[in-house]
N, CA and C atoms of all chains as a GROMACS GRO file, in nm:
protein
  570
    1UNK      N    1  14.595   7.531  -2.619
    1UNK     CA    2  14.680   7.627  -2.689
    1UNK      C    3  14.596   7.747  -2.736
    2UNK      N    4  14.661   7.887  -2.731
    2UNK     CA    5  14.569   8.004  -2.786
    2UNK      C    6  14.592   8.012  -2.925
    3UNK      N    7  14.522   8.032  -2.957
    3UNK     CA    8  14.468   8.076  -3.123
    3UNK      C    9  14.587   8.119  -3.157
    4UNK      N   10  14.655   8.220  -3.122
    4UNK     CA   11  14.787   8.307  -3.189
    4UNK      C   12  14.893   8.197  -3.155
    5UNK      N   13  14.909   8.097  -3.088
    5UNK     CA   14  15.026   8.029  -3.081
    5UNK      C   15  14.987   7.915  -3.196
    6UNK      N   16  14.861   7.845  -3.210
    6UNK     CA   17  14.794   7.813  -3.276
    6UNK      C   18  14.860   7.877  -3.477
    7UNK      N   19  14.859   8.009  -3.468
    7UNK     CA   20  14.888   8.072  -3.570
    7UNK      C   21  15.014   8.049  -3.607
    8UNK      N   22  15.093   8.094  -3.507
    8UNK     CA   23  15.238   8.058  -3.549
    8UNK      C   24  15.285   7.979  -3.596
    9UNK      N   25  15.218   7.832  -3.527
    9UNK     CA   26  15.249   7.720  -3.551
    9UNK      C   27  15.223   7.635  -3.708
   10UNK      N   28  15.149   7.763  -3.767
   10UNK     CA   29  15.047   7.731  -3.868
   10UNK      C   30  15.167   7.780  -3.987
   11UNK      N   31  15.174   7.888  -3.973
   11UNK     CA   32  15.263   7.975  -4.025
   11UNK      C   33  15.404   7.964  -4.045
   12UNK      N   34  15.436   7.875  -3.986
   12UNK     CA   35  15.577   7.799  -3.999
   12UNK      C   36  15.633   7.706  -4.187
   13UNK      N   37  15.509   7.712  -4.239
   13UNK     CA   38  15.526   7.637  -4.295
   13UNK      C   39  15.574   7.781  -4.421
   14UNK      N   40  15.528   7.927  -4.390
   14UNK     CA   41  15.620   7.980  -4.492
   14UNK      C   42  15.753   8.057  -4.429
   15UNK      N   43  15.812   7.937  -4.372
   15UNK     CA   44  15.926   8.025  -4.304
   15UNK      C   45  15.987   8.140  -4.308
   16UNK      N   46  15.911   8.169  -4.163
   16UNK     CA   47  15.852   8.331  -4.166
   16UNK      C   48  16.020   8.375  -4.119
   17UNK      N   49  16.041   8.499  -4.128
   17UNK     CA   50  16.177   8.566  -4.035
   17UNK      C   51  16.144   8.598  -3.921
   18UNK      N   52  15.983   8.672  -3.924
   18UNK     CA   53  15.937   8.680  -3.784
   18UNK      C   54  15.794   8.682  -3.825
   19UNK      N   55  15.707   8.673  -3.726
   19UNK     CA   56  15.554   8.692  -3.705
   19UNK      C   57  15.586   8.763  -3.565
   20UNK      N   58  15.499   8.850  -3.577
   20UNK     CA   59  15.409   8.935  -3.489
   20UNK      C   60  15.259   8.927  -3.510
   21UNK      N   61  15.196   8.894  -3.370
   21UNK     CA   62  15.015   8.877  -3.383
   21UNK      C   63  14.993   8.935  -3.269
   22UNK      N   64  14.932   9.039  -3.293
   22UNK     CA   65  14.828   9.117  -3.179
   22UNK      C   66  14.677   9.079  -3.174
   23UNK      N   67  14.665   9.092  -3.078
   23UNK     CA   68  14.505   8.972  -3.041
   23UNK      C   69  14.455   9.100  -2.988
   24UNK      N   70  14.334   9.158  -3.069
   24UNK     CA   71  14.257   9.256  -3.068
   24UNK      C   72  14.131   9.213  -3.039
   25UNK      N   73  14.069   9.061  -2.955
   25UNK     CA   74  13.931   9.042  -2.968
   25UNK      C   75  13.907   9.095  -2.892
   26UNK      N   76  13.976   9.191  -2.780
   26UNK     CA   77  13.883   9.210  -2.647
   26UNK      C   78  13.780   9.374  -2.706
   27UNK      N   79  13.864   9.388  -2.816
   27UNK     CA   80  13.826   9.529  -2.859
   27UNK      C   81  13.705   9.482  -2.913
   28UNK      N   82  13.657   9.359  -2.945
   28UNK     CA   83  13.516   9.336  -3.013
   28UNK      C   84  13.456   9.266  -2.969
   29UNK      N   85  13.476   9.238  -2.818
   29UNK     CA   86  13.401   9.156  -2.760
   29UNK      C   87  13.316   9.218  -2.747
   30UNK      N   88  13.160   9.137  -2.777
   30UNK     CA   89  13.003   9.125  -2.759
   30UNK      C   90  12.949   9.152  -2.938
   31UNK      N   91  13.054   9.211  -3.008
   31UNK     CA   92  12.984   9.231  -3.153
   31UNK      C   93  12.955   9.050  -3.187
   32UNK      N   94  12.852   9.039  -3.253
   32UNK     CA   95  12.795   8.943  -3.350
   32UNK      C   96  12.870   8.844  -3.380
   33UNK      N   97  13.027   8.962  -3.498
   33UNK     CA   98  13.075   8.816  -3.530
   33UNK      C   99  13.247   8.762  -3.435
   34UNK      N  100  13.213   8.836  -3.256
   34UNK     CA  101  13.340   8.810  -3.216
   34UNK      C  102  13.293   8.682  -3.164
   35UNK      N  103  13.174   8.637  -3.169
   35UNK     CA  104  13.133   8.493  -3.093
   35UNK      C  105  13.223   8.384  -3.223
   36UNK      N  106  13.220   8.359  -3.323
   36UNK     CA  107  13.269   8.331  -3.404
   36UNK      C  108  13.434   8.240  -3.413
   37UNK      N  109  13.479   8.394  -3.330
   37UNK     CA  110  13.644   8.379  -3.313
   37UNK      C  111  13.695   8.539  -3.288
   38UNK      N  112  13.830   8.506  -3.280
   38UNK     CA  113  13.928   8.650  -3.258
   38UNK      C  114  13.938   8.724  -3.368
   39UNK      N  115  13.963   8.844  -3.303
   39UNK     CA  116  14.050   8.973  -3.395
   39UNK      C  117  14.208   8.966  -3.401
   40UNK      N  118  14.247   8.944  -3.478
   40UNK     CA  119  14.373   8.929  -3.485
   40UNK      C  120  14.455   9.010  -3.601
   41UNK      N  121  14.613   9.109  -3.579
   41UNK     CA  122  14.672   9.170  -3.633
   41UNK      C  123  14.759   9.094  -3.660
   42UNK      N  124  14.828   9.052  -3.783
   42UNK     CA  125  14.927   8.996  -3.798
   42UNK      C  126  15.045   9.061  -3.939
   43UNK      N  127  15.164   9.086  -3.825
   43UNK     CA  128  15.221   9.092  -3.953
   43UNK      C  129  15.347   9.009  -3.987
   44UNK      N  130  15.370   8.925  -4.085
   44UNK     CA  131  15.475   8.834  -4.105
   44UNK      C  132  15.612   8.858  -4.224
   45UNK      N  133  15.718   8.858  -4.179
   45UNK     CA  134  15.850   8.856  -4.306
   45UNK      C  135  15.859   8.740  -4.347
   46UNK      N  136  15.881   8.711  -4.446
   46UNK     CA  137  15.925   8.558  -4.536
   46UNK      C  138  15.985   8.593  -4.695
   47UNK      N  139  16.067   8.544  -4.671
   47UNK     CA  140  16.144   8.550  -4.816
   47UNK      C  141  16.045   8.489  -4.902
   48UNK      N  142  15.943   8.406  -4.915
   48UNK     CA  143  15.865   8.349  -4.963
   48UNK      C  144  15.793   8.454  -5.031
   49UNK      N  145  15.778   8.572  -4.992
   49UNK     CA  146  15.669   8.676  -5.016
   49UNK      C  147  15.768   8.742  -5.134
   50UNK      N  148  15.864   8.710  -5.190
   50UNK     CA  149  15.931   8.791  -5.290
   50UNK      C  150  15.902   8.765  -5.397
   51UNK      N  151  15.873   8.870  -5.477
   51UNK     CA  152  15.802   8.875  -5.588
   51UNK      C  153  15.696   8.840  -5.653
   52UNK      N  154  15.634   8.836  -5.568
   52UNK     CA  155  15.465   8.825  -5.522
   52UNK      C  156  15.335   8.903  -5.485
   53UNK      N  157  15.243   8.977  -5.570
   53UNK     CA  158  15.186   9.076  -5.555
   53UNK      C  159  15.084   9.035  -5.439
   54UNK      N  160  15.056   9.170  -5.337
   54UNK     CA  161  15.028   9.167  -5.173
   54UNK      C  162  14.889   9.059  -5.190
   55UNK      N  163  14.829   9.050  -5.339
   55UNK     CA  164  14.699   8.952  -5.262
   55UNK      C  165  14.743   8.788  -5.296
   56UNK      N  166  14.859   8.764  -5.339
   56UNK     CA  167  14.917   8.659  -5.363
   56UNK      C  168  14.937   8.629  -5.248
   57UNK      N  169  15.012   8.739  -5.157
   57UNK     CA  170  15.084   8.688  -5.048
   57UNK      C  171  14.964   8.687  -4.924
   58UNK      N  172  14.853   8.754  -4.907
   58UNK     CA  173  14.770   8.701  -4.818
   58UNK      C  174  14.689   8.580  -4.888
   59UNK      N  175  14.696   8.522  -4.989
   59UNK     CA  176  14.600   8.384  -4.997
   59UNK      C  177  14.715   8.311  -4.936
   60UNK      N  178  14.831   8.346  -4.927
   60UNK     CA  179  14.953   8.200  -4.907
   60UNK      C  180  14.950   8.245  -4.742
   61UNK      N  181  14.879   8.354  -4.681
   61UNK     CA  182  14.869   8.350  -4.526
   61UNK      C  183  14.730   8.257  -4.518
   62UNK      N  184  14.626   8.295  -4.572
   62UNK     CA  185  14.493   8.218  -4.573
   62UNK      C  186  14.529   8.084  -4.562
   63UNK      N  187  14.606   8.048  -4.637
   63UNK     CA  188  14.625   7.901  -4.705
   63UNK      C  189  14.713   7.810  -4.576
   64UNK      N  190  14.771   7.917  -4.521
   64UNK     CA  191  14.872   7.824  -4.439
   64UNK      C  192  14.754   7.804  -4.274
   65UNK      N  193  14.653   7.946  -4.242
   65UNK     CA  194  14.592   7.930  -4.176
   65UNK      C  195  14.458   7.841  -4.184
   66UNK      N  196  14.427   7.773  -4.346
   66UNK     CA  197  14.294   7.770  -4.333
   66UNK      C  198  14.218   7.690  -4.235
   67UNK      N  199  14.222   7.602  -4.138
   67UNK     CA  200  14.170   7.542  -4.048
   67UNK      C  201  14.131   7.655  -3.946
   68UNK      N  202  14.190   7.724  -3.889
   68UNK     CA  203  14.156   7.850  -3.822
   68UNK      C  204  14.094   7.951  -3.903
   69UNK      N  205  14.086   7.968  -4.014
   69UNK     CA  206  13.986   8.042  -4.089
   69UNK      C  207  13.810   8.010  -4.053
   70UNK      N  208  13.827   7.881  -4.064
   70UNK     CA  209  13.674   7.831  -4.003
   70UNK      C  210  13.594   7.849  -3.881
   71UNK      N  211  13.727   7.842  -3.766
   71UNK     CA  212  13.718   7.837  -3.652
   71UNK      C  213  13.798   7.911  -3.579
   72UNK      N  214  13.776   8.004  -3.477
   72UNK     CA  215  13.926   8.048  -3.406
   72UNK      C  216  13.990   8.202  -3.467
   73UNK      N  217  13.941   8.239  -3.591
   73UNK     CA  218  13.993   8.355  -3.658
   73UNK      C  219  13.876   8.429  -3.720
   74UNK      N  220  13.804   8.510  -3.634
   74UNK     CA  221  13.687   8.577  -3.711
   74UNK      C  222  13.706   8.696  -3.788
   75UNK      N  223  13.822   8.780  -3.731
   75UNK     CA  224  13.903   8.865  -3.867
   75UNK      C  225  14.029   8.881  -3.859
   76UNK      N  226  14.109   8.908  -3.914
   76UNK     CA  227  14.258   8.921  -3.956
   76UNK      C  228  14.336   9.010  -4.050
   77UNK      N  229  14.389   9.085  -3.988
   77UNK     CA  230  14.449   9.226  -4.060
   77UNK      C  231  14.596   9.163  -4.089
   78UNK      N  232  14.612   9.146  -4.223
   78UNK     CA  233  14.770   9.075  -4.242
   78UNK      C  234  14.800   9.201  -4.339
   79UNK      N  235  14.982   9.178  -4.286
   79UNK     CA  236  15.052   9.260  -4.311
   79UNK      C  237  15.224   9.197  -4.364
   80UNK      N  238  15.239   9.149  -4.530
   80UNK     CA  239  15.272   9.029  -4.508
   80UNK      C  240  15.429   9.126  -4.639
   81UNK      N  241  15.568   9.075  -4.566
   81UNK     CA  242  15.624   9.192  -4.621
   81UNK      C  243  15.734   9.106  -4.621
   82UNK      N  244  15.822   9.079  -4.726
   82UNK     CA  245  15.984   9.068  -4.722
   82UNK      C  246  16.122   9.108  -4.683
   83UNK      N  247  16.190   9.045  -4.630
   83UNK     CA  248  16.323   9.092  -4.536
   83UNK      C  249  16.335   9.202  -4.609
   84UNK      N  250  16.396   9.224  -4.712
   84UNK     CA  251  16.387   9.370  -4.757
   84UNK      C  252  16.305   9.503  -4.756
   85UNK      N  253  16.169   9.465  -4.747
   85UNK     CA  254  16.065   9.564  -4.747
   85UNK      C  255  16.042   9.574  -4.598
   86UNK      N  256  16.079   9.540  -4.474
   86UNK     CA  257  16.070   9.534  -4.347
   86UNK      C  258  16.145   9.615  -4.268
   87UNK      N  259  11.843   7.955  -6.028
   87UNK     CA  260  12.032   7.944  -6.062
   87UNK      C  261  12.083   7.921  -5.950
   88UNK      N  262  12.237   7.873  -5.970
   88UNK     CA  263  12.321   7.868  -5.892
   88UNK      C  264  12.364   7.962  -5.744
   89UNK      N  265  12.411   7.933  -5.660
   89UNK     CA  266  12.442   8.096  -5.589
   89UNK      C  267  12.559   8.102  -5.675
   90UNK      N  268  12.674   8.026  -5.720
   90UNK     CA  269  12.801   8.101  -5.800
   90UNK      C  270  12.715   8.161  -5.917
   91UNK      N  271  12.710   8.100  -5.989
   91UNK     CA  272  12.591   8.166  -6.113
   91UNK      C  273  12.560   8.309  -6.042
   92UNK      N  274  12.472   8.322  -5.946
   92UNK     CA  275  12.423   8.438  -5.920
   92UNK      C  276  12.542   8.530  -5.884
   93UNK      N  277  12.630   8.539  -5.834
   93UNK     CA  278  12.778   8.614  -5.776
   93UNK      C  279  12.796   8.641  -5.900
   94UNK      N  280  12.834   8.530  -6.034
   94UNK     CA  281  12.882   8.574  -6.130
   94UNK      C  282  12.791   8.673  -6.199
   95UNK      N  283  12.719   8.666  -6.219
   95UNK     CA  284  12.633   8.765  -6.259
   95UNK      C  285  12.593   8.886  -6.207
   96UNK      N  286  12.612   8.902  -6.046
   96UNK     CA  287  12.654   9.022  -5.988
   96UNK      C  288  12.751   9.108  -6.048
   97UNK      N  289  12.833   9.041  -6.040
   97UNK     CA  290  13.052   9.110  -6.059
   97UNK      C  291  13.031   9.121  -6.173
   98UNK      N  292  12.989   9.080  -6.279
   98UNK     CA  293  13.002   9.080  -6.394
   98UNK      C  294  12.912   9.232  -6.452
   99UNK      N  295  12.801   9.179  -6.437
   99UNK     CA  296  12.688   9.283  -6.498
   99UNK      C  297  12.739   9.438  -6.408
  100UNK      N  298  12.772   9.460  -6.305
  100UNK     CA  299  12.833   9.558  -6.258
  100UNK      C  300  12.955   9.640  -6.235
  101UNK      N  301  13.010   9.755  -6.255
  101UNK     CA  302  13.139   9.768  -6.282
  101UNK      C  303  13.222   9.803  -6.131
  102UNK      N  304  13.144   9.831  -5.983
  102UNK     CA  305  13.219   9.802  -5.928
  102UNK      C  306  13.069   9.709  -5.782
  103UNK      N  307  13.142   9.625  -5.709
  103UNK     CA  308  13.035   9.558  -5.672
  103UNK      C  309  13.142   9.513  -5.518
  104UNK      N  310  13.082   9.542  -5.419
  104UNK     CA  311  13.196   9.544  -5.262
  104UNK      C  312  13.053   9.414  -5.160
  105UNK      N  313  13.093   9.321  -5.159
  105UNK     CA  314  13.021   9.205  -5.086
  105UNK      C  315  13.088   9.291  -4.906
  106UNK      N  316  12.982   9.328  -4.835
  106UNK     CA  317  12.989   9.360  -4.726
  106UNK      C  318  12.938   9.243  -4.643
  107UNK      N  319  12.962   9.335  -4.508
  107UNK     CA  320  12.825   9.274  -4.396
  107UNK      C  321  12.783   9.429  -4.345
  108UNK      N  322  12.620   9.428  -4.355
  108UNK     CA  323  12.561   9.511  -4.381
  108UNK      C  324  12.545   9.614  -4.498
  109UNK      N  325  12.494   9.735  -4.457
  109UNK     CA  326  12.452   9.838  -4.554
  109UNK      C  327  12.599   9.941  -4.510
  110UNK      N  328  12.604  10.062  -4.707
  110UNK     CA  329  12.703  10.131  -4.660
  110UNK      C  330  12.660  10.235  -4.514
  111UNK      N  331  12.473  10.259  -4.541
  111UNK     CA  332  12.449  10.302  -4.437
  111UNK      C  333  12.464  10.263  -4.269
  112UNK      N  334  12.480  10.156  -4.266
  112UNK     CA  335  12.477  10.081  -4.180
  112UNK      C  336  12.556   9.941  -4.140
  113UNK      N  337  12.688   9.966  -4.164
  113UNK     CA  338  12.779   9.849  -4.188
  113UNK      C  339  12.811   9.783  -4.035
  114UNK      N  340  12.815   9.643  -4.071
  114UNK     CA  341  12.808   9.581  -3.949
  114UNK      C  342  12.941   9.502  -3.907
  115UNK      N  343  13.058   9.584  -3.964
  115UNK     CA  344  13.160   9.558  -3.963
  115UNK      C  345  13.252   9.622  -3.952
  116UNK      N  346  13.400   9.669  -3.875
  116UNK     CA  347  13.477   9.785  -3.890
  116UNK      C  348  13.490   9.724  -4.054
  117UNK      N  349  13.552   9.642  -4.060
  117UNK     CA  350  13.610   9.639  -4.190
  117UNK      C  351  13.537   9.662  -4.297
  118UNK      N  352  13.422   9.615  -4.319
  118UNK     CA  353  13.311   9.670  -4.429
  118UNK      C  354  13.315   9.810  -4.387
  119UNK      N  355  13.293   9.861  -4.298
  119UNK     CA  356  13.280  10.031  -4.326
  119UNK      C  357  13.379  10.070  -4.339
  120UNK      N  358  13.482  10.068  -4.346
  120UNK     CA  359  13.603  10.132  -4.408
  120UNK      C  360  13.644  10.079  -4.534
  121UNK      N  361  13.585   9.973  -4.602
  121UNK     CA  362  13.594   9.912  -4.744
  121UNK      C  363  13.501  10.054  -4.779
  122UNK      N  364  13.389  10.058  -4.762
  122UNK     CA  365  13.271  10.178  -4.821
  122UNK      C  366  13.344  10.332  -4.777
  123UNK      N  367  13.408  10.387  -4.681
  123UNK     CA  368  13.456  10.490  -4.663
  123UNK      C  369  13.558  10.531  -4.794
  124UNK      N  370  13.634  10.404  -4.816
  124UNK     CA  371  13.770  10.397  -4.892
  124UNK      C  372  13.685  10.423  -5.012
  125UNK      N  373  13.556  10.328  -5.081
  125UNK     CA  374  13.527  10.340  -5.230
  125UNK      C  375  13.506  10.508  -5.211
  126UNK      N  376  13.418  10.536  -5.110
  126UNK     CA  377  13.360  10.678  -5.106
  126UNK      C  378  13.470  10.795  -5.131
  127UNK      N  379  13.538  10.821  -5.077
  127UNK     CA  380  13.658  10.863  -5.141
  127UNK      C  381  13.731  10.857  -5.240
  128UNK      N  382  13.715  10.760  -5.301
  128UNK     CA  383  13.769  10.722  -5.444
  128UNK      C  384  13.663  10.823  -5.571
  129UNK      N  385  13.559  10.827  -5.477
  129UNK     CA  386  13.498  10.899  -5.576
  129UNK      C  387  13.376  10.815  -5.656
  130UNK      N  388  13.340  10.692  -5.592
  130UNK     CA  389  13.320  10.584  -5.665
  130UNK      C  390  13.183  10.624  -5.646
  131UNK      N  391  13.057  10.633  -5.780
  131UNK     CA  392  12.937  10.665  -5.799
  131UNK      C  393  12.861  10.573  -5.807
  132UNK      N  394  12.946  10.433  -5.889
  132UNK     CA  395  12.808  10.321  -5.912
  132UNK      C  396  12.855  10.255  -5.818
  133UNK      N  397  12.853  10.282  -5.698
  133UNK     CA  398  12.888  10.147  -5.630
  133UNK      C  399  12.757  10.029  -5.648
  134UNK      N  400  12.762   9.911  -5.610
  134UNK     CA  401  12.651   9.789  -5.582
  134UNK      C  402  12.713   9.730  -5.456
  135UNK      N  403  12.659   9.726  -5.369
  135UNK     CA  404  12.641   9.663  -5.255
  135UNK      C  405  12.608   9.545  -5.209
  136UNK      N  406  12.628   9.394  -5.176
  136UNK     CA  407  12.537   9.362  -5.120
  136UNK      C  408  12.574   9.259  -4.986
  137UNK      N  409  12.486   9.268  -4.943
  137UNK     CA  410  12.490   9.228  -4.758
  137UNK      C  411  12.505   9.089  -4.744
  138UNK      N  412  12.593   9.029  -4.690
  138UNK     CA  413  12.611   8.917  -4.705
  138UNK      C  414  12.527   8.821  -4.609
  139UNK      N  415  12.516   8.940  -4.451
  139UNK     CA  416  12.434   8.913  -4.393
  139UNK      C  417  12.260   8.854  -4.397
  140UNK      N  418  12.248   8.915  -4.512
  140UNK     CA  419  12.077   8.880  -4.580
  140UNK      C  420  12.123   8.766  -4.639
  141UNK      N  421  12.202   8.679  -4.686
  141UNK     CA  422  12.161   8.526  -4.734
  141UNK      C  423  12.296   8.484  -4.664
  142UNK      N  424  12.257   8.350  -4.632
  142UNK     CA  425  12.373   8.275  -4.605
  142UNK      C  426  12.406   8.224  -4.702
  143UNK      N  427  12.369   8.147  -4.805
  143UNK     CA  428  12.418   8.149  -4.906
  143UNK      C  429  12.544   8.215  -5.026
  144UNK      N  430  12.443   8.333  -5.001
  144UNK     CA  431  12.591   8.399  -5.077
  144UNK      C  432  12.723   8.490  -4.969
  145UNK      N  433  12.687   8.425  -4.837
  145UNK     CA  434  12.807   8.466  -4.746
  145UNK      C  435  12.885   8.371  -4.748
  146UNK      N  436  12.816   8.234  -4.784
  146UNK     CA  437  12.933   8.114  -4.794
  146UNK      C  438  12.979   8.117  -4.955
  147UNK      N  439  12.881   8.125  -5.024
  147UNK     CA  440  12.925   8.106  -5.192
  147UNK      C  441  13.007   8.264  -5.216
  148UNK      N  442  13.042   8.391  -5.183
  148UNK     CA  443  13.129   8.402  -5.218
  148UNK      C  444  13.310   8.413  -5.162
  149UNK      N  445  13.279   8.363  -5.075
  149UNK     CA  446  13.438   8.314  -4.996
  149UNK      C  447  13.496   8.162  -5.113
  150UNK      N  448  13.401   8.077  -5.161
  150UNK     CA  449  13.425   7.998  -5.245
  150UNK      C  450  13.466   8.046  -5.396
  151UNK      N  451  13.362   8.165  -5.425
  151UNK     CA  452  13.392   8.245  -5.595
  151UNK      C  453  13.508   8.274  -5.587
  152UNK      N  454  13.574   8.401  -5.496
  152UNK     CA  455  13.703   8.433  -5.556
  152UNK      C  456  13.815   8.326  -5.441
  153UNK      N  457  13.763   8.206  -5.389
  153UNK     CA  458  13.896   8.181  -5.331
  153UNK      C  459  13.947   8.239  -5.222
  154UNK      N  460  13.874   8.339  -5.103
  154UNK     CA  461  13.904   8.391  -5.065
  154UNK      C  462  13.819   8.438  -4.895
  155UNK      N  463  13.855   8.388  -4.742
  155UNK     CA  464  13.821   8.367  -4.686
  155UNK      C  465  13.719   8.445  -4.624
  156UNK      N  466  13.777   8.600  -4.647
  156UNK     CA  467  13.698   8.691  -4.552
  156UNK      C  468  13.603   8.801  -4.664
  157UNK      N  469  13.516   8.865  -4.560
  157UNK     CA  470  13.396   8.999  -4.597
  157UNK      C  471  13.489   9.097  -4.536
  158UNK      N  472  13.490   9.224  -4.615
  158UNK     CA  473  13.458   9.282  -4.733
  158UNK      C  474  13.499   9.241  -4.815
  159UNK      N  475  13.464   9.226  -5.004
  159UNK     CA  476  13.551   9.142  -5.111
  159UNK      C  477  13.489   9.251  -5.202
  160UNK      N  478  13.608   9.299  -5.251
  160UNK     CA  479  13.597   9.411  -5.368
  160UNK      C  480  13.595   9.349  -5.542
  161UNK      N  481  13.461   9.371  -5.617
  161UNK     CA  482  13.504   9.333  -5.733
  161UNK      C  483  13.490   9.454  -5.841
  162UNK      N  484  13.599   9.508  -5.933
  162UNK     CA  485  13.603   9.603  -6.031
  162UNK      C  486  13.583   9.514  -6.148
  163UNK      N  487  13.496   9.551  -6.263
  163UNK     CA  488  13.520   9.506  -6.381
  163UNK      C  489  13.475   9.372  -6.398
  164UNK      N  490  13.405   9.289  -6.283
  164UNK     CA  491  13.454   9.156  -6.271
  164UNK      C  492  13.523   9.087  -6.211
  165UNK      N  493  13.648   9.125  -6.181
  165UNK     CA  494  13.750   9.106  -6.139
  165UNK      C  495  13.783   9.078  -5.975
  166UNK      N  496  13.804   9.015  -5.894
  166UNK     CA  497  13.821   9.036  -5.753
  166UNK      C  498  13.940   9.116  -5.771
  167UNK      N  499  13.956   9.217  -5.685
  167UNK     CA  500  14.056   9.324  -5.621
  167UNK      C  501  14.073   9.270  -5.509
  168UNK      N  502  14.014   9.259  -5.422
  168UNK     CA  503  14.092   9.185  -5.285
  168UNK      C  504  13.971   9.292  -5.154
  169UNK      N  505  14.059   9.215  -5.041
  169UNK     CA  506  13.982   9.262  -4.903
  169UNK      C  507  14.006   9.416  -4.832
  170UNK      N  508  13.990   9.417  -4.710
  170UNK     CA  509  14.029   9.572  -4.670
  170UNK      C  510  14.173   9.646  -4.685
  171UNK      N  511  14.279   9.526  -4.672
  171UNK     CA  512  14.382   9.550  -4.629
  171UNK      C  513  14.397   9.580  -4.788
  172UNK      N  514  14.414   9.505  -4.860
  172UNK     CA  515  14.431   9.528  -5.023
  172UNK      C  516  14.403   9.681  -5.086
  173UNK      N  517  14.267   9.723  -5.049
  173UNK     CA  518  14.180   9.806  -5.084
  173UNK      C  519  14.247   9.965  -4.982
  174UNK      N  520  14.297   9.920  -4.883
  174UNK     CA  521  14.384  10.016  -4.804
  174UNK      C  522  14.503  10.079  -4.878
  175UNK      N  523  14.606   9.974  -4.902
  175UNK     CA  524  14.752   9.971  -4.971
  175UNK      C  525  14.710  10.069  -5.078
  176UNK      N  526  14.593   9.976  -5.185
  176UNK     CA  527  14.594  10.019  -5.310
  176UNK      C  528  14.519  10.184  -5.339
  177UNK      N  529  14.441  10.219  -5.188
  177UNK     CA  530  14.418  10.375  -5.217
  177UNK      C  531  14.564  10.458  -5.176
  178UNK      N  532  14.646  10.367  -5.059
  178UNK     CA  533  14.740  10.512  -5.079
  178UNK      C  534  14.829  10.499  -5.183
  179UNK      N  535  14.873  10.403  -5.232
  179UNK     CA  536  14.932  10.428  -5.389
  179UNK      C  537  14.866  10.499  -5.449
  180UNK      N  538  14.738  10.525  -5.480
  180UNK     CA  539  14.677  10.585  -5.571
  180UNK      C  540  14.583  10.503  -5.678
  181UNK      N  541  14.618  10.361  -5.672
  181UNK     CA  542  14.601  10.265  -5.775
  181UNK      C  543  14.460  10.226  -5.797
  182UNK      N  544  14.405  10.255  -5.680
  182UNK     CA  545  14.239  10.233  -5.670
  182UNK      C  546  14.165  10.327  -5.752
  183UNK      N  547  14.241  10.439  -5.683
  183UNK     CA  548  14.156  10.561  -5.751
  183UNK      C  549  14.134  10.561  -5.932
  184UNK      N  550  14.257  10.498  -5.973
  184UNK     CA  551  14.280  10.518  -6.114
  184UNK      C  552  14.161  10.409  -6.167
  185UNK      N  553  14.215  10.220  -6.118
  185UNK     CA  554  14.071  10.179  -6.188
  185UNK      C  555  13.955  10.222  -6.134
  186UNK      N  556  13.946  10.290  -6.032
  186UNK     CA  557  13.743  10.349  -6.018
  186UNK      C  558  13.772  10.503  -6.170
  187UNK      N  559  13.859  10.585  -6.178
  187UNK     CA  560  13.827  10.633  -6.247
  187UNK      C  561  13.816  10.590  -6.403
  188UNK      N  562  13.900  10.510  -6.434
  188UNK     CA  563  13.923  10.429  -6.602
  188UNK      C  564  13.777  10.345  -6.596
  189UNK      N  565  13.653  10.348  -6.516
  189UNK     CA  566  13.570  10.279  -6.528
  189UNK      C  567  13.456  10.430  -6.573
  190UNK      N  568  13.485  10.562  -6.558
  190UNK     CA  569  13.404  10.633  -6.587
  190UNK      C  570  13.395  10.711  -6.688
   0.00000   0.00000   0.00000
């Protein structure tokens, strides 16, 4: 399985409305830390994210990814926004 | 001491303090150099720096201090502020700019 399906699957648990992940490693392939893992863009809707200030809502992306934090995810641009704010 | 001990005593004793990889001269990261572009613009004079790359130690001990997985990690006051994306949002609000200036 790839890393971003990998993600989704991860991410389920803040039932998202949608995820979108753009897989940007090829843009850093040979730097240092792309041996590591991928570049990855992600941006996710979840009612979960309501009323929750933005670094609340990326520890609860961290949190749902952390096994791929170790392995598999060497950076990650989250973009993490409510049906309303979307 | 500790490496947390030592972090804490970084963030603390300093009023603004950005855990990179690399130098602002020389950042070894898109995202660290645009964490340092962003303070630079803010106007920010005392920055403290330091490379996470030079100890492993404190590249693992501070993803453990604030709870928080990735480099760049912004601290004002003490305080973790958060990563690039954070540090992005909060300059175009304006909100950055205000605590780098309420620190001078």
């Amino acid at each position: 399985m790839q890393t971003s399906d990998k993600m989704r699957e991860l991410l389920q648990t803040l039932q998202p409305q949608s995820i979108e992940i753009i897989d940007d490693s090829a843009l850093h392939a040979g730097h240092a830390g792309a041996r590591e893992g991928g570049h990855y863009r992600l941006t996710i809707v979840s009612a979960q994210f309501e009323g929750r200030k933005t670094m609340e809502r990326h520890r609860m992306v961290y949190a749902a990814l952390a096994s791929l934090m170790q392995s598999g995810i060497h950076a990650l641009n989250i973009s993490a926004k409510t049906p309303a704010e979307s | 001491m500790s490496t947390q001990d030592r972090i804490r005593e970084t963030v603390t004793g300093n009023p603004i303090v950005l855990y990179m990889k690399g130098t602002p001269q020389f950042p070894q990261c898109g995202f660290s150099a645009k964490a340092v572009q962003i303070l630079k613009a803010c106007g920010a004079s005392n920055l403290v720096t330091v490379d996470v790359l030079a100890d492993p130690d404190i590249r693992q001990g501070i993803k453990e201090y604030a709870n928080w997985p990735t480099i760049p990690q912004l601290y004002i006051g003490g305080e973790f502020v958060g990563g690039s994306d954070i540090m992005t949002e909060m300059y175009q609000s304006g909100e950055l700019q205000q605590q780098i200036e309420a620190l001078k």
